[in-house]
PyMOL commands that place a pseudoatom at each C-alpha (Angstrom):
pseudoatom trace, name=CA, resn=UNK, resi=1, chain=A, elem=C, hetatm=0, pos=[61.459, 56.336, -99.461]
pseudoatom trace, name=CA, resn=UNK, resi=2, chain=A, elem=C, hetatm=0, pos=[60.235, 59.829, -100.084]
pseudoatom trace, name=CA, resn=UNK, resi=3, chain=A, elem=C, hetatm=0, pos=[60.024, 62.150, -96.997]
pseudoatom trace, name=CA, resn=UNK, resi=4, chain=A, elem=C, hetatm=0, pos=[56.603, 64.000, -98.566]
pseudoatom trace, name=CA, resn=UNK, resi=5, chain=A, elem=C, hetatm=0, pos=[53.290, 62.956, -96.665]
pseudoatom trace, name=CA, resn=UNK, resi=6, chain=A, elem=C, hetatm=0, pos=[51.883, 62.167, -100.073]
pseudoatom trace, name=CA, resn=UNK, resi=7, chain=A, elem=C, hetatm=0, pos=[53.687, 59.466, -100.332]
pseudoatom trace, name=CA, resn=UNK, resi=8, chain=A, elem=C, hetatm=0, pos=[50.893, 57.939, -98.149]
pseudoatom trace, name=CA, resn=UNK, resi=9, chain=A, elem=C, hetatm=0, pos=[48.808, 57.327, -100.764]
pseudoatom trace, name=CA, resn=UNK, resi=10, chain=A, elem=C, hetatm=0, pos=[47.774, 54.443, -99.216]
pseudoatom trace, name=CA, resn=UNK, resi=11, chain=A, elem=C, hetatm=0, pos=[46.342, 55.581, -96.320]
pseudoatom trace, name=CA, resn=UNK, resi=12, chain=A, elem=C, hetatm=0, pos=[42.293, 55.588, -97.227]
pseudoatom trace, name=CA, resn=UNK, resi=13, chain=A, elem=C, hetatm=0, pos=[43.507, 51.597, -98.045]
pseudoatom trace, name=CA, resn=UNK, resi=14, chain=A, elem=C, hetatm=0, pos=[43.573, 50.398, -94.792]
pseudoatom trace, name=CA, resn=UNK, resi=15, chain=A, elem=C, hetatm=0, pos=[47.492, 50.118, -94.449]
pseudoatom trace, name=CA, resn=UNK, resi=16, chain=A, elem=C, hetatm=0, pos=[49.514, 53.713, -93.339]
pseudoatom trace, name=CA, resn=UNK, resi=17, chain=A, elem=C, hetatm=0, pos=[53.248, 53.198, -94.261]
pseudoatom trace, name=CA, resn=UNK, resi=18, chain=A, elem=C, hetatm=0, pos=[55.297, 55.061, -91.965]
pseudoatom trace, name=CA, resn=UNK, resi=19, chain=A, elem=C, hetatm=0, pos=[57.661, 57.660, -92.830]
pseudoatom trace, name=CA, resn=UNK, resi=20, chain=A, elem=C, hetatm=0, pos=[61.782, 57.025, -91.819]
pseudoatom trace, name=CA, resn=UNK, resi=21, chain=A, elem=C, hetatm=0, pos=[62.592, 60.516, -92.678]
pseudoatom trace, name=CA, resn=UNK, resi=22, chain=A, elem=C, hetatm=0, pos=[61.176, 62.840, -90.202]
pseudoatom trace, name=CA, resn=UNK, resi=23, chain=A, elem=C, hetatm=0, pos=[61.018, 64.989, -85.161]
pseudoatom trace, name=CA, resn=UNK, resi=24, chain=A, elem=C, hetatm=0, pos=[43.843, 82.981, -54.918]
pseudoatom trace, name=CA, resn=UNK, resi=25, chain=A, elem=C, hetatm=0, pos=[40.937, 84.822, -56.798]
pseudoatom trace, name=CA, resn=UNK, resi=26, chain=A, elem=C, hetatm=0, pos=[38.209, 86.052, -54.852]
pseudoatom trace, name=CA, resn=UNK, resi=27, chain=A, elem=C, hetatm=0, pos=[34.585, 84.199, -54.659]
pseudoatom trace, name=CA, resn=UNK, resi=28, chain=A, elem=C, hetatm=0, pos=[32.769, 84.586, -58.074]
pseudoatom trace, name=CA, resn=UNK, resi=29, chain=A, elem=C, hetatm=0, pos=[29.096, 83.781, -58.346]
pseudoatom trace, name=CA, resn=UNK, resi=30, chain=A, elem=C, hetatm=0, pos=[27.310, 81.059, -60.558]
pseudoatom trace, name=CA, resn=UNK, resi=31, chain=A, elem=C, hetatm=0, pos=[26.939, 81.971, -64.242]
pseudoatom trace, name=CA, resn=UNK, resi=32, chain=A, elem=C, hetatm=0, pos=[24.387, 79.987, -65.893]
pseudoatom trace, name=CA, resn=UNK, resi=33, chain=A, elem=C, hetatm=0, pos=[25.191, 78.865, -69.548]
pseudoatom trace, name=CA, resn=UNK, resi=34, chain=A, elem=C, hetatm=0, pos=[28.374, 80.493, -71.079]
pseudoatom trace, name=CA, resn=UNK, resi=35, chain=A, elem=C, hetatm=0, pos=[28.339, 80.858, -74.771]
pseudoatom trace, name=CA, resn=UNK, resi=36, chain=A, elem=C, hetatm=0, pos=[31.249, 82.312, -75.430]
pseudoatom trace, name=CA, resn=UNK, resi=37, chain=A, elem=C, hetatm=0, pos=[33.176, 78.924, -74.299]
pseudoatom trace, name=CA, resn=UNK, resi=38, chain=A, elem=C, hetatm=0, pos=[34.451, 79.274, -71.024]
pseudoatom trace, name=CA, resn=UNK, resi=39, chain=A, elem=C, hetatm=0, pos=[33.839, 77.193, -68.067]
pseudoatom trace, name=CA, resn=UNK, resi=40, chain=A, elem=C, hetatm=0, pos=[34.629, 78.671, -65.041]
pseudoatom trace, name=CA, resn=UNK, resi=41, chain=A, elem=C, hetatm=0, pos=[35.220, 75.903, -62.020]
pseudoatom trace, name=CA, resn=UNK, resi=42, chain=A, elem=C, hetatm=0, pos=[36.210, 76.772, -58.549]
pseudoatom trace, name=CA, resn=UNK, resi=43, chain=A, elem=C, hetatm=0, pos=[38.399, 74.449, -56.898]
pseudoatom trace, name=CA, resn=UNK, resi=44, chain=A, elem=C, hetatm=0, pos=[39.568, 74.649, -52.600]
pseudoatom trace, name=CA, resn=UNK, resi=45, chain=A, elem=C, hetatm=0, pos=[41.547, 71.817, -53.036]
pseudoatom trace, name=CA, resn=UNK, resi=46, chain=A, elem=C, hetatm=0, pos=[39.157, 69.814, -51.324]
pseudoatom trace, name=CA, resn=UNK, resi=47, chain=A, elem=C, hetatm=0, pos=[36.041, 70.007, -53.034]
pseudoatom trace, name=CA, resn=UNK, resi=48, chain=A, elem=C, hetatm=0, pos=[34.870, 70.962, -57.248]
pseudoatom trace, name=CA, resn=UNK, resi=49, chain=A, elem=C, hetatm=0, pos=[32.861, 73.727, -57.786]
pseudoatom trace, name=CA, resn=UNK, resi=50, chain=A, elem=C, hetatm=0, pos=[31.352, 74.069, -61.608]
pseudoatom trace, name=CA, resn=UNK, resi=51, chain=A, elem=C, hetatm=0, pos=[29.911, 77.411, -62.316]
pseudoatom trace, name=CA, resn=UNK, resi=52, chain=A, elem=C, hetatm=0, pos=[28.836, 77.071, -65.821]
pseudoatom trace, name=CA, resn=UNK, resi=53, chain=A, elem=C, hetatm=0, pos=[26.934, 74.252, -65.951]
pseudoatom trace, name=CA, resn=UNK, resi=54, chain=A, elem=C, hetatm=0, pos=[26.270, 74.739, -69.498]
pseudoatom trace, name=CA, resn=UNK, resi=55, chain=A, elem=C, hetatm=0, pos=[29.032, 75.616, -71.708]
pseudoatom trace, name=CA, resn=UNK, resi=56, chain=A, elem=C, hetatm=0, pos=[29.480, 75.738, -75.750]
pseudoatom trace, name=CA, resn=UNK, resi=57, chain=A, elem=C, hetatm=0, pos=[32.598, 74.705, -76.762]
pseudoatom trace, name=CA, resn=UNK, resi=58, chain=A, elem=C, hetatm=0, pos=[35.295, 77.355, -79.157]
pseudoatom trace, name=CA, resn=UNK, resi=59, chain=A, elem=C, hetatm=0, pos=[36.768, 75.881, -82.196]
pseudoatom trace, name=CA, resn=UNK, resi=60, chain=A, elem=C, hetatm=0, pos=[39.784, 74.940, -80.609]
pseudoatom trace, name=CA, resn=UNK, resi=61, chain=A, elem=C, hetatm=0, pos=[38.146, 72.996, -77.586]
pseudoatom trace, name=CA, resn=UNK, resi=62, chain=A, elem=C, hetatm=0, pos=[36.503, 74.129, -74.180]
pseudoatom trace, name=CA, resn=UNK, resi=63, chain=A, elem=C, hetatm=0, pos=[38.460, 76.739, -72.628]
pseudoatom trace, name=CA, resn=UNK, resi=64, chain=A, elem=C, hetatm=0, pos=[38.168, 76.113, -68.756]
pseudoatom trace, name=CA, resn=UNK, resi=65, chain=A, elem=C, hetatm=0, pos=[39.593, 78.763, -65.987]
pseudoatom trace, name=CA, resn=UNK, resi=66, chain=A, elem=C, hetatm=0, pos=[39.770, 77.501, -62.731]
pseudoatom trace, name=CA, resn=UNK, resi=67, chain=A, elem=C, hetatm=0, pos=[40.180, 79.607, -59.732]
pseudoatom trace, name=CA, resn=UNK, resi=68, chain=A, elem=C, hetatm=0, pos=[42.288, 77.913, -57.100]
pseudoatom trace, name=CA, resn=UNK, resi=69, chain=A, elem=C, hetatm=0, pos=[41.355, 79.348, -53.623]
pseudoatom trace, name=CA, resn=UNK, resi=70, chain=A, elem=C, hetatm=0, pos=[43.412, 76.423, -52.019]
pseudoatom trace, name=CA, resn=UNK, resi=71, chain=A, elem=C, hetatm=0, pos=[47.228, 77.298, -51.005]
pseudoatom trace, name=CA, resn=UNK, resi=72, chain=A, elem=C, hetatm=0, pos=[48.540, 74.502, -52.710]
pseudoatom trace, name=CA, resn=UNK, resi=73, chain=A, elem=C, hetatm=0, pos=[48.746, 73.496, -56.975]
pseudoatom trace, name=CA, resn=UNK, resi=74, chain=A, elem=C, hetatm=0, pos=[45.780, 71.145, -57.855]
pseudoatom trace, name=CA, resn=UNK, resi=75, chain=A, elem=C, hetatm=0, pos=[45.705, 68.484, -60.292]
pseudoatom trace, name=CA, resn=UNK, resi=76, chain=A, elem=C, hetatm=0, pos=[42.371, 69.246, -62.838]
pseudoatom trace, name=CA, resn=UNK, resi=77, chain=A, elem=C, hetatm=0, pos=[41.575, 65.970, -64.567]
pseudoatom trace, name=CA, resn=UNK, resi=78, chain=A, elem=C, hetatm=0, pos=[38.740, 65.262, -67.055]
pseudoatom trace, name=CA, resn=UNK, resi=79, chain=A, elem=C, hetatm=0, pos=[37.950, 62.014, -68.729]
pseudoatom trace, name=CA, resn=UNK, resi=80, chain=A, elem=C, hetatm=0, pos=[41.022, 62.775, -71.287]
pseudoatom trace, name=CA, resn=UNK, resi=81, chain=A, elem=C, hetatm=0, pos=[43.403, 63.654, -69.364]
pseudoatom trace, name=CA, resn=UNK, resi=82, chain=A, elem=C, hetatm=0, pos=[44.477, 66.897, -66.856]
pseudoatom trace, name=CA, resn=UNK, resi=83, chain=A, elem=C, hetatm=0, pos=[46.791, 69.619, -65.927]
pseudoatom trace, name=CA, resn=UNK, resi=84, chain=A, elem=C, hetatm=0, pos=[48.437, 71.307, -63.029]
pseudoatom trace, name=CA, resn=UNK, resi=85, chain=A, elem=C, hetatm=0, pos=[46.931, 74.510, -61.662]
pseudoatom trace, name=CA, resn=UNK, resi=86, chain=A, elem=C, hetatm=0, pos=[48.680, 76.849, -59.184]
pseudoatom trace, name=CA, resn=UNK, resi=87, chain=A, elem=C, hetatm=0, pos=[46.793, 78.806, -56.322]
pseudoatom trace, name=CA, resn=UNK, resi=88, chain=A, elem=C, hetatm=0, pos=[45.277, 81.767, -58.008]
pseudoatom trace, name=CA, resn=UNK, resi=89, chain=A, elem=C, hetatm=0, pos=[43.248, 81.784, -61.622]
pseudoatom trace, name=CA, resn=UNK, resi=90, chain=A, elem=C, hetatm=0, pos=[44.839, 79.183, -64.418]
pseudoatom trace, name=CA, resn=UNK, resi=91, chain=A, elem=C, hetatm=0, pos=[43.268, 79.161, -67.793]
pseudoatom trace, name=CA, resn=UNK, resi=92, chain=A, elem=C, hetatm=0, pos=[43.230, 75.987, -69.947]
pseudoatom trace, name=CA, resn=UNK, resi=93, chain=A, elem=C, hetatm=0, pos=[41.844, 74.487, -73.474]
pseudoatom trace, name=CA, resn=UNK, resi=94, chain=A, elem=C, hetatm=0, pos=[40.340, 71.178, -73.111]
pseudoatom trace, name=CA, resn=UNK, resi=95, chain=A, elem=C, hetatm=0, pos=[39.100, 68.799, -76.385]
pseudoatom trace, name=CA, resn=UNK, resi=96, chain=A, elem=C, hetatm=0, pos=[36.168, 67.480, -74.583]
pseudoatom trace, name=CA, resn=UNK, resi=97, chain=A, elem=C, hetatm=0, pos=[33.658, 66.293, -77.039]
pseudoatom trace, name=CA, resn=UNK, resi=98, chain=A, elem=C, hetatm=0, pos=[29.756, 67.965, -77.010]
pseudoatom trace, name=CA, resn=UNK, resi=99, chain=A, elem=C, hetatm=0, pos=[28.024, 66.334, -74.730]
pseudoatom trace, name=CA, resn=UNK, resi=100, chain=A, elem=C, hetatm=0, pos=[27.448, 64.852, -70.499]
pseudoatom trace, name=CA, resn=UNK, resi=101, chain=A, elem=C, hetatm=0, pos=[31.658, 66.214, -69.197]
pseudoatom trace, name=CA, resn=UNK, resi=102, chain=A, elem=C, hetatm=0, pos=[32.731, 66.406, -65.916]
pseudoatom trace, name=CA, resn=UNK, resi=103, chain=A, elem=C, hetatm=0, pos=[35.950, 67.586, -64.082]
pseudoatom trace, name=CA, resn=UNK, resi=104, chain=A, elem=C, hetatm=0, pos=[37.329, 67.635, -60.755]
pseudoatom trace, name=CA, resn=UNK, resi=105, chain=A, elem=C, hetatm=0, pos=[39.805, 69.224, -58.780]
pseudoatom trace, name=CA, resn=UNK, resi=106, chain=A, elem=C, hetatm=0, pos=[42.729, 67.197, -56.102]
pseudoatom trace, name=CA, resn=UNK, resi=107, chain=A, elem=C, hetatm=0, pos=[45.574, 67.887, -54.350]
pseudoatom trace, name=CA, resn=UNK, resi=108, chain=A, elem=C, hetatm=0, pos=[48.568, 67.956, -56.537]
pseudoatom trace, name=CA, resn=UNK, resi=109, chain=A, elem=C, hetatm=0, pos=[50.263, 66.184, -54.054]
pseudoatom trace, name=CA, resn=UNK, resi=110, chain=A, elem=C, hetatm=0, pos=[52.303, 62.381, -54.049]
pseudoatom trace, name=CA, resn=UNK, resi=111, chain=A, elem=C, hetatm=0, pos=[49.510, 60.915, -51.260]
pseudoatom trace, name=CA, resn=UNK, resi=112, chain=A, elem=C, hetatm=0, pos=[46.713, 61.453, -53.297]
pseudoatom trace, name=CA, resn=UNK, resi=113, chain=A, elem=C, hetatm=0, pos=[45.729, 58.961, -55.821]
pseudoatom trace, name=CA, resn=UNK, resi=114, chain=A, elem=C, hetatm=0, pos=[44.455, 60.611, -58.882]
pseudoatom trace, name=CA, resn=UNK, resi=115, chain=A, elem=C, hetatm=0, pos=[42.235, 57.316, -60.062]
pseudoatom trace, name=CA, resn=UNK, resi=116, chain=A, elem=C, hetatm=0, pos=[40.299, 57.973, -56.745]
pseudoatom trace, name=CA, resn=UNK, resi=117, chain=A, elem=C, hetatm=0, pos=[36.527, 57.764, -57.003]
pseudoatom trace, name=CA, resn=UNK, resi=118, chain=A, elem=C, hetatm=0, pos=[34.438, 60.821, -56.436]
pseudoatom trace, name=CA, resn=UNK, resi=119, chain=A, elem=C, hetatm=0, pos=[34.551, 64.734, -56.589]
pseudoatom trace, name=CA, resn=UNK, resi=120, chain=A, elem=C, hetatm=0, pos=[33.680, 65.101, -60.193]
pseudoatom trace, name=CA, resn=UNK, resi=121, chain=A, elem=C, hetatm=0, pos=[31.677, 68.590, -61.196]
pseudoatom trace, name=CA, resn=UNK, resi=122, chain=A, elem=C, hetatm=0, pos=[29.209, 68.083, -64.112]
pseudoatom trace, name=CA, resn=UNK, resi=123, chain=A, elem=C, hetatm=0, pos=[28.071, 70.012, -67.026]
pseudoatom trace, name=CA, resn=UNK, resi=124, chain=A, elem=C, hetatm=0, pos=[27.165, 69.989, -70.300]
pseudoatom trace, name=CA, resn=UNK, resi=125, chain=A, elem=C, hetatm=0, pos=[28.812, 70.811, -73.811]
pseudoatom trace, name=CA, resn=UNK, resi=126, chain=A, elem=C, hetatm=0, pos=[27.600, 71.958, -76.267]
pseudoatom trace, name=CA, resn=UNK, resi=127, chain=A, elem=C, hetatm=0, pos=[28.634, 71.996, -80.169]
pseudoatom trace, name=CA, resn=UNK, resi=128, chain=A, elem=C, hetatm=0, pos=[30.660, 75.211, -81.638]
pseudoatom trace, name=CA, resn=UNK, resi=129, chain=A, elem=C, hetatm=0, pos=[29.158, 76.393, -84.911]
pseudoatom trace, name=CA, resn=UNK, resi=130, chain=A, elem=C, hetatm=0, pos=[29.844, 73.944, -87.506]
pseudoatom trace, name=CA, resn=UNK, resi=131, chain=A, elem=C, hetatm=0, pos=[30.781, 71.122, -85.689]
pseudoatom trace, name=CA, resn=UNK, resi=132, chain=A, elem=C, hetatm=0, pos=[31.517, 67.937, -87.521]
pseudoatom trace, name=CA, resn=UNK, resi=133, chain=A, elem=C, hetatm=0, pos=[32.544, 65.338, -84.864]
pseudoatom trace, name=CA, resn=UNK, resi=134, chain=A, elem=C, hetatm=0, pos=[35.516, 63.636, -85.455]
pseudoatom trace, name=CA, resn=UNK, resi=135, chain=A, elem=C, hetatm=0, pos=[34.473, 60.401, -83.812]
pseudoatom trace, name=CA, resn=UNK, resi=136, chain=A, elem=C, hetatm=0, pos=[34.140, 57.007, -86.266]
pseudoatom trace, name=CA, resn=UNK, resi=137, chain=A, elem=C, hetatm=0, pos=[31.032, 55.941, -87.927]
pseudoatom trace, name=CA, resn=UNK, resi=138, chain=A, elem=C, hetatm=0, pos=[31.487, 52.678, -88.348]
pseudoatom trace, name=CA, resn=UNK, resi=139, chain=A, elem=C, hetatm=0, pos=[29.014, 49.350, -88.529]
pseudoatom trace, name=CA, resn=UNK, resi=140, chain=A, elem=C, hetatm=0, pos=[31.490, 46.903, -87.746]
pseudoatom trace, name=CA, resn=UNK, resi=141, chain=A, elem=C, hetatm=0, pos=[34.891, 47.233, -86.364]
pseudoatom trace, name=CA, resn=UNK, resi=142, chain=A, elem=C, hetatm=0, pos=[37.581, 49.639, -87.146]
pseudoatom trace, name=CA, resn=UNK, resi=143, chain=A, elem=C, hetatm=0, pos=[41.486, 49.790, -87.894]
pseudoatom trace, name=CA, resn=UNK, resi=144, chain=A, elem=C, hetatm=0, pos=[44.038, 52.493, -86.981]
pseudoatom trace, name=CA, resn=UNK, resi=145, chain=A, elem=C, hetatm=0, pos=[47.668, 53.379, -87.455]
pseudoatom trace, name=CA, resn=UNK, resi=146, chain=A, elem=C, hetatm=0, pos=[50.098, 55.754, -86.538]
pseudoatom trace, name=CA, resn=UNK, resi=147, chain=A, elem=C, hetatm=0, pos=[52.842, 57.302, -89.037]
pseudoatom trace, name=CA, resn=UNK, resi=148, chain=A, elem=C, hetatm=0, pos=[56.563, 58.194, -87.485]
pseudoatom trace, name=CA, resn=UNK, resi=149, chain=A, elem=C, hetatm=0, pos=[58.890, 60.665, -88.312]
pseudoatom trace, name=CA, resn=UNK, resi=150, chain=A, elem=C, hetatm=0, pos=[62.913, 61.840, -87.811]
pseudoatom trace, name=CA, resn=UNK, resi=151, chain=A, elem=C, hetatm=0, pos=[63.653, 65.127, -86.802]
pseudoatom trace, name=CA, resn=UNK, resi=152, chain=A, elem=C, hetatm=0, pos=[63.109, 67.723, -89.342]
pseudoatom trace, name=CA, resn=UNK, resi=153, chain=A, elem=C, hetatm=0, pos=[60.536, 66.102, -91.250]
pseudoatom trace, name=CA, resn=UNK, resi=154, chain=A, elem=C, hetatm=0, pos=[58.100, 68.770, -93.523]
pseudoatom trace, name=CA, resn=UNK, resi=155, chain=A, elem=C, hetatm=0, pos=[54.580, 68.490, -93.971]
pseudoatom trace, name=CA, resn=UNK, resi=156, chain=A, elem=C, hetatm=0, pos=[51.769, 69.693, -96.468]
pseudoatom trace, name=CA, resn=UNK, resi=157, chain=A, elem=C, hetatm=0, pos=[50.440, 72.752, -96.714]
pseudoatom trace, name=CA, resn=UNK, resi=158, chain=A, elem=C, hetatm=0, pos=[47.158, 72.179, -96.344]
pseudoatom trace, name=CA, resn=UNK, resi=159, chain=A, elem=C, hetatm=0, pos=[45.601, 69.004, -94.575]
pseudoatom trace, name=CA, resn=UNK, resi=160, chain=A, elem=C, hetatm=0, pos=[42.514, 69.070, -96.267]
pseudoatom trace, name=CA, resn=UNK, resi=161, chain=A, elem=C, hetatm=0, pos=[43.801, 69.648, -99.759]
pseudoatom trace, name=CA, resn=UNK, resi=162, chain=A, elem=C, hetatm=0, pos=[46.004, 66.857, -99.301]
pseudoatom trace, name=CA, resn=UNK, resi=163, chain=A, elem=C, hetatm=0, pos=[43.658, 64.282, -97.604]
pseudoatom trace, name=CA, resn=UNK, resi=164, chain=A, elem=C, hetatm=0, pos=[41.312, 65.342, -100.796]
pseudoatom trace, name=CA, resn=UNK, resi=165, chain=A, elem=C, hetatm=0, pos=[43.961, 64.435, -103.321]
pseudoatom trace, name=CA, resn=UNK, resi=166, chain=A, elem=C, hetatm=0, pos=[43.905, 60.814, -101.995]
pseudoatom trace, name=CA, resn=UNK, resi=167, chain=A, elem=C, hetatm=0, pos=[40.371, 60.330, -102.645]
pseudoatom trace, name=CA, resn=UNK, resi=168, chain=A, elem=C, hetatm=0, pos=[37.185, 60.985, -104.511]
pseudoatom trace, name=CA, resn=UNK, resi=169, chain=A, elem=C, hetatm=0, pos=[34.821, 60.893, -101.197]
pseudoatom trace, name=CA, resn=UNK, resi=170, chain=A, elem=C, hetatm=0, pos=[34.036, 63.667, -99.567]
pseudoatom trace, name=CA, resn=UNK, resi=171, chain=A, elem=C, hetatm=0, pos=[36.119, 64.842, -96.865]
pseudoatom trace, name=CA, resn=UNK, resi=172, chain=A, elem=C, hetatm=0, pos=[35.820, 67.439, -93.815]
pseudoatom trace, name=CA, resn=UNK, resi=173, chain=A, elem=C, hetatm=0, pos=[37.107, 69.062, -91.316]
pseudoatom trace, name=CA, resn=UNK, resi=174, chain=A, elem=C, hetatm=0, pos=[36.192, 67.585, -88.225]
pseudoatom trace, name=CA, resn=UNK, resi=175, chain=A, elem=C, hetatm=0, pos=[36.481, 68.489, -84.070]
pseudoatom trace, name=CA, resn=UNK, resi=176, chain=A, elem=C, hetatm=0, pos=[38.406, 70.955, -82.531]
pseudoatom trace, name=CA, resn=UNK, resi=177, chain=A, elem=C, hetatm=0, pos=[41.403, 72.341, -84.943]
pseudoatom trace, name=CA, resn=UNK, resi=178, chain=A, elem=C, hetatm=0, pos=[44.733, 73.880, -82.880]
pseudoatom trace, name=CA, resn=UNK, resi=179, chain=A, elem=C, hetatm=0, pos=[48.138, 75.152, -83.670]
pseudoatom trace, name=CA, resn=UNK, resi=180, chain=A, elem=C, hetatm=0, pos=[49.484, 71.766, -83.398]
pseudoatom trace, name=CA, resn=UNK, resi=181, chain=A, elem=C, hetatm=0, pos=[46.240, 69.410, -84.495]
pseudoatom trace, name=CA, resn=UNK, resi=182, chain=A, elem=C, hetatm=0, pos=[43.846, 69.052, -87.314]
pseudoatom trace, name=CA, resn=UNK, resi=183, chain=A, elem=C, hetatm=0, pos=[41.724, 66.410, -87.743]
pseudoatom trace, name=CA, resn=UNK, resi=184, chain=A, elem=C, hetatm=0, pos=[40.156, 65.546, -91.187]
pseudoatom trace, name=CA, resn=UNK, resi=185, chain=A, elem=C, hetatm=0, pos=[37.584, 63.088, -91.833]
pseudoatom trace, name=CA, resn=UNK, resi=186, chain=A, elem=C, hetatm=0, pos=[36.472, 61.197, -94.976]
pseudoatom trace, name=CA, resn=UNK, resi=187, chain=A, elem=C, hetatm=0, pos=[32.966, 60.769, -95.794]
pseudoatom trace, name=CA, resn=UNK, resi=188, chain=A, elem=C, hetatm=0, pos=[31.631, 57.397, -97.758]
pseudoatom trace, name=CA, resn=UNK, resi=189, chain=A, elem=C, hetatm=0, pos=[28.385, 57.756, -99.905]
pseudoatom trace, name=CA, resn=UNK, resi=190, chain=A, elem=C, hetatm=0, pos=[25.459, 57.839, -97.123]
pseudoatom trace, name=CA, resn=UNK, resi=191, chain=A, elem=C, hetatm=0, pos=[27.575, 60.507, -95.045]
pseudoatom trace, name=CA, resn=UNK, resi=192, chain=A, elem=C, hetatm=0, pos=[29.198, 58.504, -92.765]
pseudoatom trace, name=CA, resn=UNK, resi=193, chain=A, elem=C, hetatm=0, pos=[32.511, 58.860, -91.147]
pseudoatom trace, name=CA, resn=UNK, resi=194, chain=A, elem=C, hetatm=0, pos=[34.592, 56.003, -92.539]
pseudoatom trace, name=CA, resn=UNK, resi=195, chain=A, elem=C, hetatm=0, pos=[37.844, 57.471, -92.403]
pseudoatom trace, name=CA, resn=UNK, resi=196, chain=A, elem=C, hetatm=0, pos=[39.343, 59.453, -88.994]
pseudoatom trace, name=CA, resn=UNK, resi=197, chain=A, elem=C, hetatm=0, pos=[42.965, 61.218, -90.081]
pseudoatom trace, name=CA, resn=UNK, resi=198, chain=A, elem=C, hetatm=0, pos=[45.123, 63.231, -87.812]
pseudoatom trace, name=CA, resn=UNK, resi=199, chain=A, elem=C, hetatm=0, pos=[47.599, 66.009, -89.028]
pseudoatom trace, name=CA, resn=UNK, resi=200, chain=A, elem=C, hetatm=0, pos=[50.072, 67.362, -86.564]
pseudoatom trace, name=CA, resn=UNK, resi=201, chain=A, elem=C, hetatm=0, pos=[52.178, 70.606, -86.937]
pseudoatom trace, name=CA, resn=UNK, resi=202, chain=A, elem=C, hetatm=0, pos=[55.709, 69.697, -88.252]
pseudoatom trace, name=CA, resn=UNK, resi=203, chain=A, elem=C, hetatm=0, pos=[56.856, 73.034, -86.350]
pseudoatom trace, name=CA, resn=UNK, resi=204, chain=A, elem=C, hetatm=0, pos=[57.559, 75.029, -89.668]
pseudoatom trace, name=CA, resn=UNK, resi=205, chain=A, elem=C, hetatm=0, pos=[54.555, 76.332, -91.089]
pseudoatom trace, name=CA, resn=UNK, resi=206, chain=A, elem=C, hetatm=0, pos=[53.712, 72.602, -92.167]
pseudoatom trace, name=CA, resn=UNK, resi=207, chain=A, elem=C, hetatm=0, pos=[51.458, 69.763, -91.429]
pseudoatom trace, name=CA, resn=UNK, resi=208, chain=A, elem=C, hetatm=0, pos=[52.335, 65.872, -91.156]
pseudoatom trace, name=CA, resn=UNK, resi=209, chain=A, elem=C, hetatm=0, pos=[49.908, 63.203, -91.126]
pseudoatom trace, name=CA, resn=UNK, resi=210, chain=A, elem=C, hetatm=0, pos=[50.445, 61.765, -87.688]
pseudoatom trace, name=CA, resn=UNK, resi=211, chain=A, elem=C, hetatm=0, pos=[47.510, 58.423, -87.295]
pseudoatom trace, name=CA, resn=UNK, resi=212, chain=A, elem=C, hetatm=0, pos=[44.533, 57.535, -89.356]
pseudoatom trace, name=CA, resn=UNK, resi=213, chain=A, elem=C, hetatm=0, pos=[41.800, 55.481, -88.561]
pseudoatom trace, name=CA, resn=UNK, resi=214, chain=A, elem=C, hetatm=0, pos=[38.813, 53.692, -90.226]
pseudoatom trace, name=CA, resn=UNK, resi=215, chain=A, elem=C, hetatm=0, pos=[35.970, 51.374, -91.131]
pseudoatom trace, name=CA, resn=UNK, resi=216, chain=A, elem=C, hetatm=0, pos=[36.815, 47.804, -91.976]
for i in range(1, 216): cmd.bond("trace and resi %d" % i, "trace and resi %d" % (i + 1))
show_as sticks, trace
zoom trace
């Protein structure tokens, strides 16, 4: 089995093979809308504080500071996940999608449930320039897979040269794009997003298709 990502030539098929040859700051007031993609939250360990209530997003995600005025590390949680932040200012990179978010701040401590109801700050996202999302367009119901790797494995080049090679539809690049993520999507004949792929950084200047997703 060959150990290049174009061997997954089947991928916009339905069926991904998998590869076996890869591895305390002070008080700060309210700001309004932020559009250079920072949402600043202020967190006492008991209660959430947003104070950008309107944010837009940076191509890499929404980049969130929170200023801890507890003594203590809190746990920040949004709807896809969360991070630890220690007492002071922490800065962090979120992929929430455009659109109704909300976060919250709790004790970072073994008593506190983190599924607890309540506490959430709200606020709104909206869209970096040129944002495609990278969210499924499907009538019907969808498939996914994910590909695996061993240690060492080497990626493409270029995600969306490659993902264009394996089809004549058009294909984009969708949602947030990081060091170590790029998500491409394929477009059938009315627009829509039939195909979802995900690249991931092999660690070597590279990029390996990682899961894929699509219409039925």
């Amino acid at each position: 089995m060959s150990c290049d990502p174009s061997f997954h030539a089947s991928l916009f098929g339905g069926l991904l093979i998998a590869a076996s040859c890869a591895d305390p700051s002070p008080p700060i007031p309210a700001r309004g809308t932020d559009e250079a993609g920072a949402l600043e939250v202020r967190c006492d360990g008991a209660t959430t504080e947003v104070l950008t209530p309107v944010v837009r997003a940076a191509p890499d995600g929404v980049h969130v500071t929170v200023h801890n005025t507890s003594d203590g590390e809190v746990l920040v949680q949004w709807e896809g996940g969360g991070d630890g932040a220690d007492p002071g200012e922490e800065r962090f990179v979120f992929p929430m999608l455009p659109g109704e978010a909300r976060l919250r701040c709790l004790p970072n401590t073994p008593d506190v449930d983190p599924g607890v109801a309540g506490g959430w700050g709200r606020f709104r996202v909206l869209e970096p320039a040129g944002w495609v999302s990278p969210e499924l367009d499907c009538p019907g119901e969808a498939y996914g897979s994910v590909a695996d790797y061993v240690e060492g494995a080497r990626g493409v080049a270029d995600p969306l040269v490659h993902a264009r090679k394996q089809t004549s539809s058009d294909v984009v690049q969708a949602g947030y794009a990081t060091d170590e993520s790029i998500t491409i999507v394929v477009l059938d004949g009315d627009g829509r997003r039939e195909t979802v792929i995900g690249y991931i950084s092999d660690g070597q200047g590279g990029w390996l298709l990682s899961e894929t997703s699509g219409c039925s």
